[in-house]
Structure formats: C-alpha cells, structure tokens
C-alpha positions in Angstrom: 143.7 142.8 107.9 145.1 139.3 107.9 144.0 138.7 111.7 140.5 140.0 110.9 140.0 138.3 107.6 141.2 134.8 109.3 138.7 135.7 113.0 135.7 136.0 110.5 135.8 140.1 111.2 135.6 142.5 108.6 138.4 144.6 109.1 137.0 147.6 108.2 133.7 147.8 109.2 134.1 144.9 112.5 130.8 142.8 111.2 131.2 139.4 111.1 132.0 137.6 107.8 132.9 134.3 107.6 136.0 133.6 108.5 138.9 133.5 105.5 141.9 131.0 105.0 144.9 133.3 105.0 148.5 133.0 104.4 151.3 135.8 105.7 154.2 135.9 104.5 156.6 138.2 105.9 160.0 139.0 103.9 160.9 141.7 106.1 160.5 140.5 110.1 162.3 137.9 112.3 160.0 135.2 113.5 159.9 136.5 116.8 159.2 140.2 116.0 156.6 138.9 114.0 155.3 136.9 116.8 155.4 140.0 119.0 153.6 142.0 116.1 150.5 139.6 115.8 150.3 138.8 119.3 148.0 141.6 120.7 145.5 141.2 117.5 145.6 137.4 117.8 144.7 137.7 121.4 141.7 140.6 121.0 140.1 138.5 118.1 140.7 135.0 120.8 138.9 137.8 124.0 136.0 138.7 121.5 135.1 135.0 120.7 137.3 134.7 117.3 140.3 132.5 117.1 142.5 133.5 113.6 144.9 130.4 114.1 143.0 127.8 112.4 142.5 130.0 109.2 146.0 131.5 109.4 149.4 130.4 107.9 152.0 132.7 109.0 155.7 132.7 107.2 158.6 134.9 108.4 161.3 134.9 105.5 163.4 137.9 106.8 166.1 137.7 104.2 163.3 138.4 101.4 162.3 136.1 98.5 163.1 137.1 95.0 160.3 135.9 93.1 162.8 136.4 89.6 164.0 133.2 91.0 162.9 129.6 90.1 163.7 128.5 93.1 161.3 131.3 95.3 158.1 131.3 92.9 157.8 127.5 93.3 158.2 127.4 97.0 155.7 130.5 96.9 153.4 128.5 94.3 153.5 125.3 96.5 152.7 126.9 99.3 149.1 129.0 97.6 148.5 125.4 96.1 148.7 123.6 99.4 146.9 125.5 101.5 144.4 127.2 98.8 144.1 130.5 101.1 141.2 133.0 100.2 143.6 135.9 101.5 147.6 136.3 100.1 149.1 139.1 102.6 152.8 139.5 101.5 155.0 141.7 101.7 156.8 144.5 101.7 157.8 144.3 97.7 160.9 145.9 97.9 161.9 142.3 99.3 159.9 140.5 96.5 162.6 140.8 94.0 166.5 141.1 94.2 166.6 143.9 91.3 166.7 147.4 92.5 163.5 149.0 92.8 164.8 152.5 92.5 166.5 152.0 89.1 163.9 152.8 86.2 164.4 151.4 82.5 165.7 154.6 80.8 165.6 153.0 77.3 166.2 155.7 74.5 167.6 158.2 76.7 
C-alpha cells in the first residue's frame, strides 16, 4: 500500500492517483530485510513509469518504539511534523508499546 500510495497507484484498484507523501516505519524488520521486502515493488512501480522514492520516507526501528514513552512519541511527532506525509504506515502494534498486549484490565474481578 505504501509503495503504491507514494508511485501515484491506487493500490487496490491500479488507477492512477496522485501520488502520496508516505512515511514507513518499521518496528519489526532489520534495515536490510526491509530493503529486500520493498525492493521488487519499488522496482515494478520504477518498470511501469512510477518512482515511490521521492514520496517515500522509510524507517526501520527493529527493536520497536514504545509510544508510552516521551522519548518515542516526540521522535515519532517530529518526524509526521517534518515531513507532513499524507500516508502514516506503521507497524506492527505489538511493538508500538512496551506493556503486554495479551494482559487485559480485569478490574472488579
């Protein structure tokens, strides 16, 4: 979705749109995997006469960012006031947060 949105393809439907501003930020994946990941998209969108990279910030924070944090929401916020993207694709939100995601408040019981 992020390539498309950023090559000015619809990503469902293939039409053209105009192209988005779009940061990634990945809180999962290495640099490199996520290199490898995007690679083949970012090339097919470049072969049909669409280049993502100059609406596309990509970040790779493998160890996660925890977004309870101070520290994380204001690099996060500083980054979406910087570059003013039309398209936020992060992820996955298990690594959004350092809490555990399976524990449920259980108040009164």
């Amino acid at each position: 979705i992020a390539v498309c949105a950023a090559s000015g393809v619809h990503p469902f439907s293939h039409k053209p749109i105009p192209a988005k501003r779009v940061l990634f930020v990945d809180c999962e994946n290495s640099p490199q995997k996520l290199r490898r990941a995007l690679r083949a998209l970012r090339i097919a969108a470049k072969q049909n006469g669409s280049d993502p990279d100059p609406n596309m910030w990509i970040e790779a924070i493998p160890a996660g960012l925890d977004l309870t944090n101070p520290e994380d929401e204001v690099w996060l916020t500083q980054r979406v006031a910087s570059l003013q993207p039309d398209l936020l694709v992060i992820g996955p939100i298990y690594r959004l947060h350092a809490g555990n995601p399976t524990m449920r408040n259980r108040r009164g019981s």
